[in-house]
LUMBA-309407 format. One record per residue: residue number from 1; residue in one letter; x, y, z of N, C-alpha, C in turn. Coordinates in steps of 0.1 Angstrom, whole numbers, m for minus. Layout:
BEGIN
{rec NUM,"A",{X,Y,Z},{X,Y,Z},{X,Y,Z}},
...
end
This chain:
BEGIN
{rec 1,"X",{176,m135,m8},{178,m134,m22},{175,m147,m29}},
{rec 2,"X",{174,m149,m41},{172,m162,m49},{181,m169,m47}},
{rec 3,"X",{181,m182,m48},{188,m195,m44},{186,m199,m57}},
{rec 4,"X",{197,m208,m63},{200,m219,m76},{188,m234,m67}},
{rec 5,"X",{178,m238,m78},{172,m252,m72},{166,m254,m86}},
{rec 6,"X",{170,m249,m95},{168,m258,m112},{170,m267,m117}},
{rec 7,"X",{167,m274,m120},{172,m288,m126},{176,m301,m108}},
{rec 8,"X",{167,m303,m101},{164,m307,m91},{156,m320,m92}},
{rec 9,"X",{144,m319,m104},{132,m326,m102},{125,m329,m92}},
{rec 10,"X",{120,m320,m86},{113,m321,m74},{120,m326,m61}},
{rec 11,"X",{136,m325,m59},{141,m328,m49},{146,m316,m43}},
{rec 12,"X",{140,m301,m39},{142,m292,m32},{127,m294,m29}},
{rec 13,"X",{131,m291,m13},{113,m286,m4},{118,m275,5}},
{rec 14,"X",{108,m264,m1},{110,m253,13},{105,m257,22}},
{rec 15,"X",{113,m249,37},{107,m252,51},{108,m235,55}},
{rec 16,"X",{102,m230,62},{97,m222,71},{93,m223,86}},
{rec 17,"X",{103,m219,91},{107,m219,105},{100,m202,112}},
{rec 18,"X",{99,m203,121},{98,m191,132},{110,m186,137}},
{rec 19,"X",{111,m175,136},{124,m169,144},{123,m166,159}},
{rec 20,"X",{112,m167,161},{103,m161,176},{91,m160,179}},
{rec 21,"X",{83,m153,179},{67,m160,183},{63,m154,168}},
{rec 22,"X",{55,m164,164},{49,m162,153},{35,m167,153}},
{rec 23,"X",{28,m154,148},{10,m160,143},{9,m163,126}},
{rec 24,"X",{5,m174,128},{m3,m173,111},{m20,m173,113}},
{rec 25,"X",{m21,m162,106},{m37,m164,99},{m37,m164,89}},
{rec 26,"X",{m44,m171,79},{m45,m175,66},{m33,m171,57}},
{rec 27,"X",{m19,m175,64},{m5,m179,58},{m5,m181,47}},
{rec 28,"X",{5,m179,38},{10,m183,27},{25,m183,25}},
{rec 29,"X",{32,m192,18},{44,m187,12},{41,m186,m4}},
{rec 30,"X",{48,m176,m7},{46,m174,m24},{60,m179,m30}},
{rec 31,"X",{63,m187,m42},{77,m190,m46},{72,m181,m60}},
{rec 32,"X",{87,m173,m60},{88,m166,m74},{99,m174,m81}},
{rec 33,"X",{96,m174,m95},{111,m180,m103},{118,m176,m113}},
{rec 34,"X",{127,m177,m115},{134,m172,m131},{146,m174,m138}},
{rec 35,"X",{143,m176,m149},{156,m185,m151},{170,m182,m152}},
{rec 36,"X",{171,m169,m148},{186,m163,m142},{186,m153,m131}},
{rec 37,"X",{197,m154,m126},{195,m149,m112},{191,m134,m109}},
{rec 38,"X",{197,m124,m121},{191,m110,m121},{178,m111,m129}},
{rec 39,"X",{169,m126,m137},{160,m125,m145},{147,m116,m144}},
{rec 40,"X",{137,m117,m141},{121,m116,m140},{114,m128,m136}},
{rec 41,"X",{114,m124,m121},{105,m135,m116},{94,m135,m115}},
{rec 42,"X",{83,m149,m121},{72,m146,m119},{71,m159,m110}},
{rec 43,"X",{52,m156,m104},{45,m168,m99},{47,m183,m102}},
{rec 44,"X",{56,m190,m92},{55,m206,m94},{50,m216,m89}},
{rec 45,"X",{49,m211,m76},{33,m218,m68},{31,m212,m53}},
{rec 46,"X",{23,m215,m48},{21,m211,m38},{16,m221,m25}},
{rec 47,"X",{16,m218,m16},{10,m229,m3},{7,m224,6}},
{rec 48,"X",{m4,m225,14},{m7,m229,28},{1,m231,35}},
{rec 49,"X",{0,m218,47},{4,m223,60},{m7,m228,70}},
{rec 50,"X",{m5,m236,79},{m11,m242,93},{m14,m231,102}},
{rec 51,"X",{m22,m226,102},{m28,m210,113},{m25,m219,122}},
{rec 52,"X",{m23,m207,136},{m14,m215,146},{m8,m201,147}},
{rec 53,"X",{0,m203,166},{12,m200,171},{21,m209,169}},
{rec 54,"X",{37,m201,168},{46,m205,166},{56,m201,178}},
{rec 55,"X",{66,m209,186},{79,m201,188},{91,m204,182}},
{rec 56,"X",{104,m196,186},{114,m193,176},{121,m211,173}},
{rec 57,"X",{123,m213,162},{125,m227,160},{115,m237,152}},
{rec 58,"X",{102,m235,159},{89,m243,152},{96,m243,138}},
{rec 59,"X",{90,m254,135},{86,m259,118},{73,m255,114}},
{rec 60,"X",{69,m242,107},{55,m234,107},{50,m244,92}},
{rec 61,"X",{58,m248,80},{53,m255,69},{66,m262,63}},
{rec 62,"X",{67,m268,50},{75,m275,43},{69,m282,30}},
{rec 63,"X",{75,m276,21},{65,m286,9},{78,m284,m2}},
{rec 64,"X",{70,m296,m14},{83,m298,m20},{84,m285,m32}},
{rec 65,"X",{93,m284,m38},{92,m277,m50},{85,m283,m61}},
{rec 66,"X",{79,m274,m73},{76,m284,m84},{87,m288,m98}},
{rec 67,"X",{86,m302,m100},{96,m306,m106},{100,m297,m119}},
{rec 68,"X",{94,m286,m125},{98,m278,m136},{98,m266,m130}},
{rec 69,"X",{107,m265,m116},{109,m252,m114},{119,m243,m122}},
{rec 70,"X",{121,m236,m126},{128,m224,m133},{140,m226,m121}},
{rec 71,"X",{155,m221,m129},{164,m222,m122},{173,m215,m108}},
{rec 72,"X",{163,m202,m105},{166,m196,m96},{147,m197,m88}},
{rec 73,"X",{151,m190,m76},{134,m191,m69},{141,m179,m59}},
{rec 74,"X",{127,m173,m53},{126,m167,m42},{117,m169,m35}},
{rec 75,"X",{115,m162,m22},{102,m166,m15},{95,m153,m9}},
{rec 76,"X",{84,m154,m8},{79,m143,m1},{69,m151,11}},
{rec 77,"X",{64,m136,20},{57,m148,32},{46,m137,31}},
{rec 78,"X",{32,m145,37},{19,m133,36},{11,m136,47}},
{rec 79,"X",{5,m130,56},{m7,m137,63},{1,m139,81}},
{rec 80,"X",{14,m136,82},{21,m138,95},{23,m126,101}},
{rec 81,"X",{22,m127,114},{30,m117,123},{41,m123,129}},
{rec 82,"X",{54,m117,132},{59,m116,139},{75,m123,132}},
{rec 83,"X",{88,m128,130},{96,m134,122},{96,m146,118}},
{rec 84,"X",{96,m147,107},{100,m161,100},{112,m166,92}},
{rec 85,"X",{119,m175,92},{132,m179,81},{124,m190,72}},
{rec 86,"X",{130,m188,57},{126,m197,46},{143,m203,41}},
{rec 87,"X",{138,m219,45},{155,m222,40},{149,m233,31}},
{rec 88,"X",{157,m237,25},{161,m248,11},{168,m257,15}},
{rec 89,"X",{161,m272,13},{165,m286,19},{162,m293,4}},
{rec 90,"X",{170,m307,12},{164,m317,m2},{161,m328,3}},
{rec 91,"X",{151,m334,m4},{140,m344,m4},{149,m354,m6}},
{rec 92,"X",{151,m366,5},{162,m379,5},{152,m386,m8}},
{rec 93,"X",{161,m397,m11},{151,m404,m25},{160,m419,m20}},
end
């Protein structure tokens, strides 16, 4: 479900892990956003995954958020077989 990472300035980065064997071909994660948690989420950016095998654990990508993200986000995944987890870290400064 959506996670609070608003008002951050670029100090949230998603990471995308493997739960177990994982393929990417031409990967993506998509971040939706909106600025309340039941809101309307649209397109806030998107990235490139590293095509590759994965097993459960790997670090498949990680990138930062953008500093005017809207205050809630979700994620979606495109281009993978097999499970992945999307968790929410923060960028040491």
């Amino acid at each position: 479900g959506p996670v609070l990472v608003g008002g951050t300035l670029g100090g949230v980065n998603i990471n995308v892990f493997a739960e177990g064997d994982v393929k990417v071909a031409t990967g993506k994660v998509t971040i939706m956003a909106a600025d309340k948690m039941d809101g309307e989420f649209t397109n806030a950016t998107e990235s490139s995954l590293t095509n590759g095998s994965y097993t459960k654990g790997q670090l498949i990508g990680s990138f930062v958020l953008p500093l005017d993200i809207k205050m809630y986000a979700k994620a979606t995944l495109s281009g993978i077989t097999g499970d992945a987890r999307v968790t929410v870290g923060y960028v040491p400064r």
